[in-house]
C-alpha positions as CSV (number, residue, x, y, z in Angstrom):
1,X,-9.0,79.7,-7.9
2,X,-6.3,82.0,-7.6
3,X,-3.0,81.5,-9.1
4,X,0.3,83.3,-9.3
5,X,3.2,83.5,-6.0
6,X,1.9,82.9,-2.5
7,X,3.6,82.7,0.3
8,X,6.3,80.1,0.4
9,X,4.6,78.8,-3.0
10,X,3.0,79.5,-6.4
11,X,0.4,78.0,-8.1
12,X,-0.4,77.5,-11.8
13,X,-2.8,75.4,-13.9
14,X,-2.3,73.0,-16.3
15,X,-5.1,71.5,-18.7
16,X,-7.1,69.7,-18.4
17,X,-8.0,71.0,-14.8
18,X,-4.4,70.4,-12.8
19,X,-3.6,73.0,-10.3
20,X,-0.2,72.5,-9.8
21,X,1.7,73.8,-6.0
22,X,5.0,74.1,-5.9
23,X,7.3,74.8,-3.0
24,X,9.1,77.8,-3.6
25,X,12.1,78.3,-0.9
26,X,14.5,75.9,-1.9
27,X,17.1,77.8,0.1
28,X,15.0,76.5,3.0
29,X,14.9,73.2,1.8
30,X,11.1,74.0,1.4
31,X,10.8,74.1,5.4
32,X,6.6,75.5,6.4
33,X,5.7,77.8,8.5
34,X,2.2,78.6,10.3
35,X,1.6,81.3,7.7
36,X,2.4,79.0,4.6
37,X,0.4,76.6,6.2
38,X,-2.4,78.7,6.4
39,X,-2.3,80.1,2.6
40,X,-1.9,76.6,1.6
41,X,-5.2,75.5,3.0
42,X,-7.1,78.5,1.4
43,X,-5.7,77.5,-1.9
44,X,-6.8,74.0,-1.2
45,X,-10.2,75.4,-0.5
46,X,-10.6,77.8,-3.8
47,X,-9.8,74.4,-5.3
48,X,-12.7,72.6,-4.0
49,X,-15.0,74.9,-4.8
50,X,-13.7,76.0,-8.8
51,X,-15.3,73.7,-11.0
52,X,-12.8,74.1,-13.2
53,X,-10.1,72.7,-10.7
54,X,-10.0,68.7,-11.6
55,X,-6.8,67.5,-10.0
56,X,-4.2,69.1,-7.4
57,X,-0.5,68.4,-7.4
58,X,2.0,69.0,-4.8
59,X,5.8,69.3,-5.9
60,X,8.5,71.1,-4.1
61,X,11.6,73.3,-6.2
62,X,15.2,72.5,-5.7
63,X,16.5,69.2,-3.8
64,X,13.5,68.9,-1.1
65,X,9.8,68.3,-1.4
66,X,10.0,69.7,2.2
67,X,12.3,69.2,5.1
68,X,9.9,69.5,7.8
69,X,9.3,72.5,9.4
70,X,11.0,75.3,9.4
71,X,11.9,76.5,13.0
72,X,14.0,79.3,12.0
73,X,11.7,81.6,13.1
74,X,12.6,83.8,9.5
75,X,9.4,85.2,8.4
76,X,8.9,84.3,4.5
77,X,9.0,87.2,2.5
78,X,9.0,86.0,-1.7
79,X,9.0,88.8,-4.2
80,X,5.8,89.9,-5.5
81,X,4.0,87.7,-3.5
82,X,0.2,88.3,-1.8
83,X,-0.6,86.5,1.3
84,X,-4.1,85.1,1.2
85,X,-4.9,85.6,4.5
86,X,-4.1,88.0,7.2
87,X,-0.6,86.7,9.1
88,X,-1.8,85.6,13.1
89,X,0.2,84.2,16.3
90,X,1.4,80.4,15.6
91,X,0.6,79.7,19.4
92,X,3.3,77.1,20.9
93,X,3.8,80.0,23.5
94,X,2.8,77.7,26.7
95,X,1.0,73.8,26.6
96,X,-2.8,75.6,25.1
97,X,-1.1,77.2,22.7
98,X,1.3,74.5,21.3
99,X,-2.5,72.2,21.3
100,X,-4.5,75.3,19.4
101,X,-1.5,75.8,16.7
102,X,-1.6,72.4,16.1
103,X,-5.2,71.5,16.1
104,X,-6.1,75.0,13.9
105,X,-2.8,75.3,12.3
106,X,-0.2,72.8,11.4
107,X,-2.9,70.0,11.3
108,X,-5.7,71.8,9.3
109,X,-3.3,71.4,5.7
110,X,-3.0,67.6,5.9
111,X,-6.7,67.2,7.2
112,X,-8.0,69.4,4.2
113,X,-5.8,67.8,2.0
114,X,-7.6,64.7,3.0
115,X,-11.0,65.9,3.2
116,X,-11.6,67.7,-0.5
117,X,-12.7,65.2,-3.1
118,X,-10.8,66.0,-5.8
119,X,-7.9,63.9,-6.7
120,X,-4.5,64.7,-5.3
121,X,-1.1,63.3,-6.2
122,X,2.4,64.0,-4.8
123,X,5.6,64.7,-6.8
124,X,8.1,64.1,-4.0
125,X,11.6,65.7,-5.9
126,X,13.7,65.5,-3.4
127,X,13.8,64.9,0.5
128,X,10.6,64.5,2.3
129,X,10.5,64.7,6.3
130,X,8.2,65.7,9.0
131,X,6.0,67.5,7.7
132,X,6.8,67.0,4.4
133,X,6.3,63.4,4.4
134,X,2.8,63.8,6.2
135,X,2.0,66.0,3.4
136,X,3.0,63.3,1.0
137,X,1.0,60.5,2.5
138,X,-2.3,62.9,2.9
139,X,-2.0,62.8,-0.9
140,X,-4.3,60.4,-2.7
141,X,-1.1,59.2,-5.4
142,X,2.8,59.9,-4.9
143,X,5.3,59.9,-7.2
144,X,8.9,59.8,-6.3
145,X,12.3,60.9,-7.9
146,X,14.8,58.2,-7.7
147,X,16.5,60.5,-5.7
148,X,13.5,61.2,-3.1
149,X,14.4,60.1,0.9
150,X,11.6,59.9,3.2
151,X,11.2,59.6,6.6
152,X,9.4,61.1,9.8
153,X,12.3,61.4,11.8
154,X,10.8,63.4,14.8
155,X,12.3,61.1,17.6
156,X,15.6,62.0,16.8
157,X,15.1,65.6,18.0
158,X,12.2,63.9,20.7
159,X,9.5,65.4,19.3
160,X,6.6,63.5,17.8
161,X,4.8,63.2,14.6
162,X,2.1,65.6,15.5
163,X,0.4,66.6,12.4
164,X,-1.1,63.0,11.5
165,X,1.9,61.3,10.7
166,X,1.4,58.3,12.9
167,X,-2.3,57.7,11.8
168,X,-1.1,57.9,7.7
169,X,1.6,55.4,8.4
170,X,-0.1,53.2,10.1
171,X,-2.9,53.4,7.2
172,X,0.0,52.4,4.5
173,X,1.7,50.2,6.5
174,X,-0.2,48.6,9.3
175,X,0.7,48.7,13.1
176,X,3.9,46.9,13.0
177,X,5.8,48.2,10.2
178,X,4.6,51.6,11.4
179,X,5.9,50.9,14.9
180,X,9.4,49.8,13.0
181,X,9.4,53.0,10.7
182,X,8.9,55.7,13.4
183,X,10.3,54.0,16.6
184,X,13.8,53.6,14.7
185,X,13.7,57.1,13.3
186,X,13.9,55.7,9.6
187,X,14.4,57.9,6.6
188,X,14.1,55.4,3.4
189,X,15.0,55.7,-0.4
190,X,12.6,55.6,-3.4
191,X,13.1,52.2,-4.0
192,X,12.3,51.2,0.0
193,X,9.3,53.6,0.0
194,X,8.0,51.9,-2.8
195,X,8.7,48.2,-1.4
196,X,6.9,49.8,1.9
197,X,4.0,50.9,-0.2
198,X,4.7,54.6,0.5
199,X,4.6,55.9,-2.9
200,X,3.0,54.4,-5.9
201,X,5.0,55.0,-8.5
202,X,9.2,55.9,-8.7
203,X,10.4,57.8,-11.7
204,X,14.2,59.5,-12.4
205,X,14.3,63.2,-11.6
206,X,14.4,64.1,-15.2
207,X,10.7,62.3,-15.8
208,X,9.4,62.9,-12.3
209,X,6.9,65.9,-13.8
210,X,6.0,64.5,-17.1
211,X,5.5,60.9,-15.3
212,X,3.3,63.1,-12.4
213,X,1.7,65.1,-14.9
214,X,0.4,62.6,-16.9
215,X,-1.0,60.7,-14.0
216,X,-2.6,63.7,-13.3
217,X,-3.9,64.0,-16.9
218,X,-5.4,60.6,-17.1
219,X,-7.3,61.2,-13.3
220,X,-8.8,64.7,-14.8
221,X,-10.0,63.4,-17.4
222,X,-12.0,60.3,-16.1
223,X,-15.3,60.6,-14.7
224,X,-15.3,63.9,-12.2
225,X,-18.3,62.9,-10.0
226,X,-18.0,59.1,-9.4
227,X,-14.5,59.6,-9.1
228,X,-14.8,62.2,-6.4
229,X,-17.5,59.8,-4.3
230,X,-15.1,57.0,-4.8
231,X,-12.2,59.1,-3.0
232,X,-14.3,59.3,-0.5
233,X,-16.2,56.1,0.1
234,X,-12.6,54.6,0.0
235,X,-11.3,56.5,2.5
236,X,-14.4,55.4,4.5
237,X,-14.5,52.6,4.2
238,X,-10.9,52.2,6.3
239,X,-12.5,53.2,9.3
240,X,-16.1,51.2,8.8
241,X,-17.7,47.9,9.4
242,X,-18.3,45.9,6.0
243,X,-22.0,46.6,6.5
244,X,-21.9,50.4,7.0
245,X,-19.4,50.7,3.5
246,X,-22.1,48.5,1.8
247,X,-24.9,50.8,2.7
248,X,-22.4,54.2,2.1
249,X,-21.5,53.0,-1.3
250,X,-25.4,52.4,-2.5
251,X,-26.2,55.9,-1.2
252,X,-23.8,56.9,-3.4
253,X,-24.1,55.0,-6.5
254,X,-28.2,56.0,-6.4
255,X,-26.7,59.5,-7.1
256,X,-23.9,58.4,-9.3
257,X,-25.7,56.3,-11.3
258,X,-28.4,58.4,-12.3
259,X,-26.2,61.7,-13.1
260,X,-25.3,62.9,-16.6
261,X,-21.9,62.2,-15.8
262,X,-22.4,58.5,-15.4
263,X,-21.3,57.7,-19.5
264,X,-18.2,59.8,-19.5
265,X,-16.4,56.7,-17.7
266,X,-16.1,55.7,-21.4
267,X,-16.5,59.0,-23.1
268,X,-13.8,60.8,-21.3
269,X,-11.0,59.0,-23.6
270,X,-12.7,60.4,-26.7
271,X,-10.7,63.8,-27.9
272,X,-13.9,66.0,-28.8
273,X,-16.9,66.4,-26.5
274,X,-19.7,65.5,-28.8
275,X,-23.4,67.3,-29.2
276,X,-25.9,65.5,-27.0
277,X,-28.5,63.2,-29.0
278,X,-25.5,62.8,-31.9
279,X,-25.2,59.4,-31.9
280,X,-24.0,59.9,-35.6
281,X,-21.3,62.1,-34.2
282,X,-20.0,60.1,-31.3
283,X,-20.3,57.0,-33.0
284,X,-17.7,59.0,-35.6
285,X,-15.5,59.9,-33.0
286,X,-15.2,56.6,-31.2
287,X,-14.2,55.5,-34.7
288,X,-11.7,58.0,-34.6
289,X,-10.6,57.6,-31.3
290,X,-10.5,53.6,-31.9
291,X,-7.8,54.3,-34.6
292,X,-5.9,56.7,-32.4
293,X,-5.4,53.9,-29.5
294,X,-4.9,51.2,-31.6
295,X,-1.6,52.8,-33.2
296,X,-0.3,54.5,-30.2
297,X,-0.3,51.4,-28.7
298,X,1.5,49.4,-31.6
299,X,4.0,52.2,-32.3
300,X,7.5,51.3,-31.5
301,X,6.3,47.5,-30.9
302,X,8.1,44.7,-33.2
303,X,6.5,42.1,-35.1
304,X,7.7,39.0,-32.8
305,X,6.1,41.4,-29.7
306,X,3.2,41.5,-31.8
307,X,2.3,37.8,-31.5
308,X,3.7,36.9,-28.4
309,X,1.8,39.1,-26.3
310,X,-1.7,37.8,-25.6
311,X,-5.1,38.7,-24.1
312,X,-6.9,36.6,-21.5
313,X,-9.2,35.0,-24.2
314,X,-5.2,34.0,-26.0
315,X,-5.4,36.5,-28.9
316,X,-2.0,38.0,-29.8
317,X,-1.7,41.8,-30.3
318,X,-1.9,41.5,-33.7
319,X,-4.6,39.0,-33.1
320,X,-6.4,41.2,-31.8
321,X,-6.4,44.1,-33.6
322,X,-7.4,41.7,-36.4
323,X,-10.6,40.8,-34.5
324,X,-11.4,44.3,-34.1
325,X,-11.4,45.1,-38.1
326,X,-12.6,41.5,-38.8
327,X,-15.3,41.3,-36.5
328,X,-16.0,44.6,-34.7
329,X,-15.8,47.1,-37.9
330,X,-17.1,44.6,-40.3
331,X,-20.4,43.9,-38.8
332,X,-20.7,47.5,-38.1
333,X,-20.3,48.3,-41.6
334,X,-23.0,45.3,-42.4
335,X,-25.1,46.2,-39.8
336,X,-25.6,49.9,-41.1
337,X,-25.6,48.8,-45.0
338,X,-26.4,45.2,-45.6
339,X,-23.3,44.6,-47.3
340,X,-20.1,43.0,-45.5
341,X,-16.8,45.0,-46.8
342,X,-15.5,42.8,-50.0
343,X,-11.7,42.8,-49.2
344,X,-12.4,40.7,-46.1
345,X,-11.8,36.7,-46.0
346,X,-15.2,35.1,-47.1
347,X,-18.5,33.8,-45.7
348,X,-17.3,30.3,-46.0
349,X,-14.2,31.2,-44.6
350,X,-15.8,32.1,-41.6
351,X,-18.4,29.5,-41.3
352,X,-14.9,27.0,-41.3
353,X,-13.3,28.3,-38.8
354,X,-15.2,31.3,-36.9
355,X,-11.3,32.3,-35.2
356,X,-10.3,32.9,-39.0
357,X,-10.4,36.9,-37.9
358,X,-7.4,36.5,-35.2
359,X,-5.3,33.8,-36.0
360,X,-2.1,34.7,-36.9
361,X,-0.5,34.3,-40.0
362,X,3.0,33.9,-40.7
363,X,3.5,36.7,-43.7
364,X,1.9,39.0,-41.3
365,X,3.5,42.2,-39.5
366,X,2.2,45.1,-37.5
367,X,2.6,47.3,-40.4
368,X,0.4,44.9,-42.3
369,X,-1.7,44.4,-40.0
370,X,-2.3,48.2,-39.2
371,X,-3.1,49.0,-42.7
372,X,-5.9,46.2,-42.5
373,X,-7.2,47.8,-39.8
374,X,-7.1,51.3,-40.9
375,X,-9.1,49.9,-44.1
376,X,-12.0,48.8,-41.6
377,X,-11.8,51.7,-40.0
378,X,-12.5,53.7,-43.1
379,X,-15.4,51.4,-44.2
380,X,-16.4,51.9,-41.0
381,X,-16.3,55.5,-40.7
382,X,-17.9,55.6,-44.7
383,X,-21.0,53.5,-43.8
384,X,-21.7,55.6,-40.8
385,X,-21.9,58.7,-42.7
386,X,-24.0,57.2,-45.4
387,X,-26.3,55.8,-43.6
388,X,-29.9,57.1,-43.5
389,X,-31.9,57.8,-39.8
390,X,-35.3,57.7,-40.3
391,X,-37.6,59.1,-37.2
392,X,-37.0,56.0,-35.4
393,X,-33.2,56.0,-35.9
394,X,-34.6,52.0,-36.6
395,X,-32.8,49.2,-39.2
396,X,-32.5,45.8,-39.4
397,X,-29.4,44.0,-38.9
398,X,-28.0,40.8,-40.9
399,X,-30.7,38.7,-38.3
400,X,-33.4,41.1,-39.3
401,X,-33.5,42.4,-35.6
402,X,-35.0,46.4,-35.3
403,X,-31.8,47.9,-33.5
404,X,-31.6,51.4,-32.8
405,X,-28.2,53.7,-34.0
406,X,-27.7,54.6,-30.4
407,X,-27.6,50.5,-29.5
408,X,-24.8,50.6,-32.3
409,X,-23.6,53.3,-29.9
410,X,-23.5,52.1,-27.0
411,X,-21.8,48.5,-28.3
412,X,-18.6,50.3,-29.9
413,X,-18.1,52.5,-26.4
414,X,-18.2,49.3,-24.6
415,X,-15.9,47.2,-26.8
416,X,-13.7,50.4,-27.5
417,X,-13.1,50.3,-23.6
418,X,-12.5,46.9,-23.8
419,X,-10.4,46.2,-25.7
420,X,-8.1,49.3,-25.0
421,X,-7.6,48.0,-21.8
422,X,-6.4,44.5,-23.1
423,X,-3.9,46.6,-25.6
424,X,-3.2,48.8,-22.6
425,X,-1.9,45.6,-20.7
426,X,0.2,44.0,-23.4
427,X,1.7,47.4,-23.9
428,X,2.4,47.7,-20.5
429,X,4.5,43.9,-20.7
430,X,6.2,45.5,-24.0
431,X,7.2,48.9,-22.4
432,X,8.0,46.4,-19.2
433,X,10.6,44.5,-21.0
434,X,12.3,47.1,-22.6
435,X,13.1,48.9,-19.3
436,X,14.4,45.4,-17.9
C-alpha cells in the first residue's frame, strides 16, 4: 500500500504489518471532508489487498481524534501531499444529492472499515464526535486517552447520525442505552465510555500509542487467516439465527483448518520462523522461547507475589514454573536420552509424593527458582541437540512407547501455550495490584 501524506492524513508502517493513519489537521480539530473521506477508503482498500498489511490503526494528531465533520467548506490543501483519487462534487446540493453523498461518500469509510478483514483498532487521543465517533466504533478494538470525550451529538444541531452511527451504538449498547445516549445528545469521558462498553481499553495520553501499538503487535502477529474469518463470522453472527452462524462457522473452519496457517496459533509467539520439516529446530526455539516468557513474566515480581498467585489447578507462580523444569523439561530430557537430569529431587522422591515438583518451599525465591529453571532449560536444550534421528525420527520413551520427534513437538507447543497463558493471568493480577 501506499504510504507517505494524503489528504487530511498520512500513513506509515510499523512492523510487524501495522499501517498506522493518522489525522493530520489538528488546526481543524481533525474535522473530514468528502475528499478525505474518499482517500481514506482507497487507503483502506490498498490495505486489504497488500499481504503485507496485518493490522490498521486509526489515531488522530493534536487534541481530537475527529470533531465530526468539517463544514467549513475550506478545501484541504497539506504540503506535499498527493490526493489518491481525482477530487468530485460532495452532492448535498438538493434531497438526491444529500442521499448519493451519503450513501457513496460519507458512508462508504465506516462501511469499508467494517467490511475488510483485517484487524482494526482505534487510538481515540482526544475528542471524538460525529463522525469521529462512528469511525471509532466501526473499528474492531479502541483505545482511549484518559483525556478522550465521545459522543454523537448530532441532535443538538438537529441533524442525525447519518453515517451508521445509530446502528454501531445500538450494536455496543443495545436499544435502550442507545436510545439514552443519542436522544440526550451525550458526550462521555474515558472512564464512561468504558463503563458503556465503548472502548475496550483506557490508557493516559502519554501510553495511549505504545498501549495501541502493542495491541496491535500482539493481533499481527497471531494467526492471519483464522483470525480474519473470525472477524467476520463474529460480525455475522450479530445479525444471524443460531443455526445459520453454526453452519457459517463450519464453512469456515473446513478451510481454516486444513490451511498451512492453522499451527501458527501457537507458533506465532516464537521469535524466529523456523525451516519446515525442522522439528529439531523448532523444538530449539520453543525452548528458547519458553525461557524468554517465563522471565519476562517473573521480572519485577517479588517473592511473596510469587507464591500467592495461583493457577486454576492451585500451583503458585513459582509452583509453577517448578513444574515446568521438574516435570516438563525433565521428561523431555529423559525422553530423548534415557537418563533423567541428576540435579533433580529423586525417583523415590517422586514416587512419595508425585506434587514434590511444585510445592513450595520456604528457602525458595524467584531468583532461585529461575536459576532451576534455566538449568532444565539447558539440559533441555543439550539433549535435543544430541540426540540422534534415525530415518524414522523413532525412540522409545521411559514406557518403551515408539514416539516420533515431531510428537515431542507438538507436546511442548501445546504446554508452551498453556502454561504461558496461566503465567499471563497471574501476571496480569501482579501488574493489577500495582496499579491499584
Amino acid at each position: 500500500m501506499q504510504t507517505g501524506p494524503f489528504t487530511g492524513f498520512g500513513v506509515v508502517m510499523h512492523d510487524p504489518g501495522i499501517a498506522l493513519i493518522t489525522l493530520n489537521q489538528p488546526g481543524r480539530l481533525n474535522g473530514m471532508t468528502h475528499h478525505m473521506k474518499r482517500d481514506l477508503v482507497e487507503t483502506l482498500v490498498q490495505a486489504q489487498m497488500d499481504d503485507a498489511v496485518r493490522v490498521i490503526v486509526f489515531t488522530g494528531s493534536g487534541r481530537a481524534f475527529s470533531a465530526g465533520d468539517d463544514i467549513t467548506g475550506r478545501a484541504i490543501e497539506p504540503e506535499d501531499a498527493q490526493p489518491l483519487v481525482p477530487d468530485i462534487p460532495p452532492g448535498h446540493h438538493n434531497a438526491m444529492g444529500t442521499y448519493n453523498g451519503l450513501r457513496f461518500l460519507s458512508q462508504s469509510l465506516n462501511a469499508v472499515v467494517r467490511d475488510i478483514d483485517k484487524l482494526t483498532v482505534a487510538a481515540i487521543n482526544g475528542v471524538a464526535i460525529q463522525t469521529g465517533l462512528s469511525l471509532a466504533l466501526a473499528c474492531d478494538f479502541r483505545v482511549t486517552s484518559t483525556e478522550a470525550r465521545l459522543g454523537s451529538a448530532t441532535l443538538r444541531f438537529g441533524l442525525l447520525p447519518d453515517e451508521g452511527g445509530q446502528f454501531l451504538l445500538v450494536q455496543l449498547l443495545g436499544v435502550a442505552k442507545a436510545m439514552d445516549f443519542l436522544m440526550r445528545k451525550r458526550i462521555v469521558s474515558a472512564e464512561e465510555a468504558l463503563e458503556l462498553g465503548l472502548v475496550h481499553e483506557i490508557a493516559p495520553p502519554a501510553e495511549l500509542m505504545d498501549r495501541t501499538l502493542a495491541l496491535a503487535r500482539e493481533l499481527a502477529e497471531g494467526p492471519q487467516v483464522a483470525m480474519r474469518m473470525l472477524k467476520r463470522s463474529i460480525y455475522n453472527a450479530a445479525e444471524m439465527t443460531f443455526a445459520q452462524s453454526l453452519d457459517e462457522i463450519a464453512a469456515k473452519t473446513a478451510v481454516t483448518d486444513h490451511h498451512p496457517d492453522a499451527r501458527e496459533g501457537v507458533q506465532s509467539e516464537l521469535p524466529v520462523v523456523a525451516v519446515a520439516g525442522d522439528e529439531r529446530m523448532l523444538l530449539e526455539q520453543v525452548l528458547d522461547y519458553y525461557r524468554a516468557v517465563v522471565a519476562r513474566k517473573l521480572h519485577g515480581v517479588s517473592d511473596a507475589d510469587a507464591l500467592r498467585l495461583r493457577t486454576p489447578s492451585g500451583m503458585s507462580m513459582l509452583g509453577l514454573v517448578r513444574h515446568l523444569a521438574g516435570v516438563e523439561l525433565w521428561w523431555l530430557v529423559e525422553a530423548l536420552t534415557g537418563d533423567a537430569p541428576q540435579y533433580l529431587w529423586t525417583q523415590a522422591d517422586y514416587e512419595t509424593d508425585p506434587d514434590t515438583d511444585w510445592k513450595p518451599r520456604a528457602d525458595e525465591t524467584v531468583a532461585s527458582v529461575l536459576a532451576f529453571y534455566h538449568r532444565a532449560c539447558d539440559e533441555a536444550r543439550s539433549a535435543v541437540r544430541r540426540f540422534e534421528l534415525d530415518d524414522q525420527a523413532r525412540h522409545a520413551d521411559v514406557a518403551a512407547r515408539g514416539i516420533t520427534l515431531r510428537w515431542l513437538l507438538l507436546h511442548m507447543l501445546e504446554e508452551t501455550a498453556r502454561h504461558a497463558g496461566h503465567l499471563d493471568v497471574m501476571r496480569e493480577q501482579v501488574d493489577g495490584a500495582v496499579g491499584d
